[in-house]
C-alpha positions as CSV (number, residue, x, y, z in Angstrom):
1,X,131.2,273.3,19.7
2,X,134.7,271.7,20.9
3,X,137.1,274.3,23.0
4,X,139.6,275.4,20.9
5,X,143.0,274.3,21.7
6,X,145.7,276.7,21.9
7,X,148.3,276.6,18.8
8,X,151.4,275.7,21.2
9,X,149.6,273.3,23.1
10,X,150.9,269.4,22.2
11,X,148.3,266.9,23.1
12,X,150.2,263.7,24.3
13,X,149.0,260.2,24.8
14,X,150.3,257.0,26.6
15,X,149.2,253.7,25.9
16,X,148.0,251.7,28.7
17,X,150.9,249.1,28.7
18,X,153.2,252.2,28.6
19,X,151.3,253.6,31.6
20,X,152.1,250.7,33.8
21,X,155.8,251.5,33.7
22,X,159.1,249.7,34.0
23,X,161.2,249.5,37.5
24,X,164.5,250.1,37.6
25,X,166.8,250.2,40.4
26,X,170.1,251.0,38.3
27,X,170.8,253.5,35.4
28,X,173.7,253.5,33.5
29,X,174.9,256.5,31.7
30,X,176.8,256.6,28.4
31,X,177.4,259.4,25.5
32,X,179.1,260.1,23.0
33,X,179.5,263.5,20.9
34,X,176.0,263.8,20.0
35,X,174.1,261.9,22.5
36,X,173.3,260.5,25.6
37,X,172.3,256.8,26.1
38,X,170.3,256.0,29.5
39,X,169.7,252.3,30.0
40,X,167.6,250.8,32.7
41,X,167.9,248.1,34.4
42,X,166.4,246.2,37.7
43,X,169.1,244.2,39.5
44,X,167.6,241.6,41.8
45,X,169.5,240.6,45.1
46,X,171.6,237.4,44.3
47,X,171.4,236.9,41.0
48,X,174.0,237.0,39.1
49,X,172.5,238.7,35.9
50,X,170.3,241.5,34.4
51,X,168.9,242.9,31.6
52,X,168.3,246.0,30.4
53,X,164.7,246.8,30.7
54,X,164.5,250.0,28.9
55,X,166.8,252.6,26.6
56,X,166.8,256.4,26.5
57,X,168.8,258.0,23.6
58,X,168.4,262.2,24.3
59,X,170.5,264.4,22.9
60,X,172.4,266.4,25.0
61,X,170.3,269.5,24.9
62,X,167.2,267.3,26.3
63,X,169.4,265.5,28.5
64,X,170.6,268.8,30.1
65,X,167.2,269.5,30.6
66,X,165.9,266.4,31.9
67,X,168.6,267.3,34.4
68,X,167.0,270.4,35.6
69,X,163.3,269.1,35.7
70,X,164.9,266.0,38.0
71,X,166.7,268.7,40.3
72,X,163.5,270.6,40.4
73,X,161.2,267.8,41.4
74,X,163.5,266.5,44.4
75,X,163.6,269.7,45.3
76,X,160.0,270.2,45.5
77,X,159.7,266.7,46.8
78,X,161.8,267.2,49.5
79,X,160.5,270.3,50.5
80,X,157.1,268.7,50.9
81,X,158.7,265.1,52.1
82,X,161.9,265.7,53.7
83,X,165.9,264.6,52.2
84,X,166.1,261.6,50.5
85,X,168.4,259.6,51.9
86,X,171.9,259.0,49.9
87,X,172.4,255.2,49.9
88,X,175.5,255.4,48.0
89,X,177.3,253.1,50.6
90,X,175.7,250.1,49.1
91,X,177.5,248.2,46.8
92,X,176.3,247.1,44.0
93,X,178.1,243.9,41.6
94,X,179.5,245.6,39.0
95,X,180.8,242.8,36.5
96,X,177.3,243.0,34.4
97,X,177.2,239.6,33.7
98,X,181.2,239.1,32.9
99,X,183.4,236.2,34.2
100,X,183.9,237.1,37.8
101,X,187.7,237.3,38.2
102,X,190.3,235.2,40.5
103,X,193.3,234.7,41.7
């Protein structure tokens, strides 16, 4: 006899190639209205261009609460690890594969 699985329990699965994950070093953040785009992208040192490697469209109720379960997790994280360090003084290109501009 299989144990019974309660009625609000969702049983999710994740295919091995999904498992192995995407890196991403950069995330840019769009919406509109009705949703929120998330792309993701891994910018390598010196070269000129990069793609996105993945694409999250939430709406903004699930984006709100992908918000808190992030705050919550560094928070637990650094309780257990110590502050992340803010590296927002490093630059990084902006022009996303554009013409660079001059003078």
């Amino acid at each position: 006899m299989e144990p019974k699985q309660p009625e609000n329990q969702l049983n999710i699965e994740i295919s091995e190639e999904t498992a192995e994950g995407t890196y991403a070093n950069l995330a840019i953040i769009t919406h509109s209205h009705a949703e929120f785009v998330v792309d993701f992208v891994n910018v390598m040192p010196g070269t000129p261009k990069s793609k996105v490697k993945s694409r999250i469209i939430l709406t903004p109720q699930h984006a709100k609460r992908l918000m808190k379960a992030l705050t919550e997790n560094i928070q637990k994280y650094e309780s257990v690890n110590g502050p992340i360090k803010d590296l927002e003084e490093i630059q990084l290109p902006m022009n996303f594969g554009g013409p660079t501009a001059q003078a």
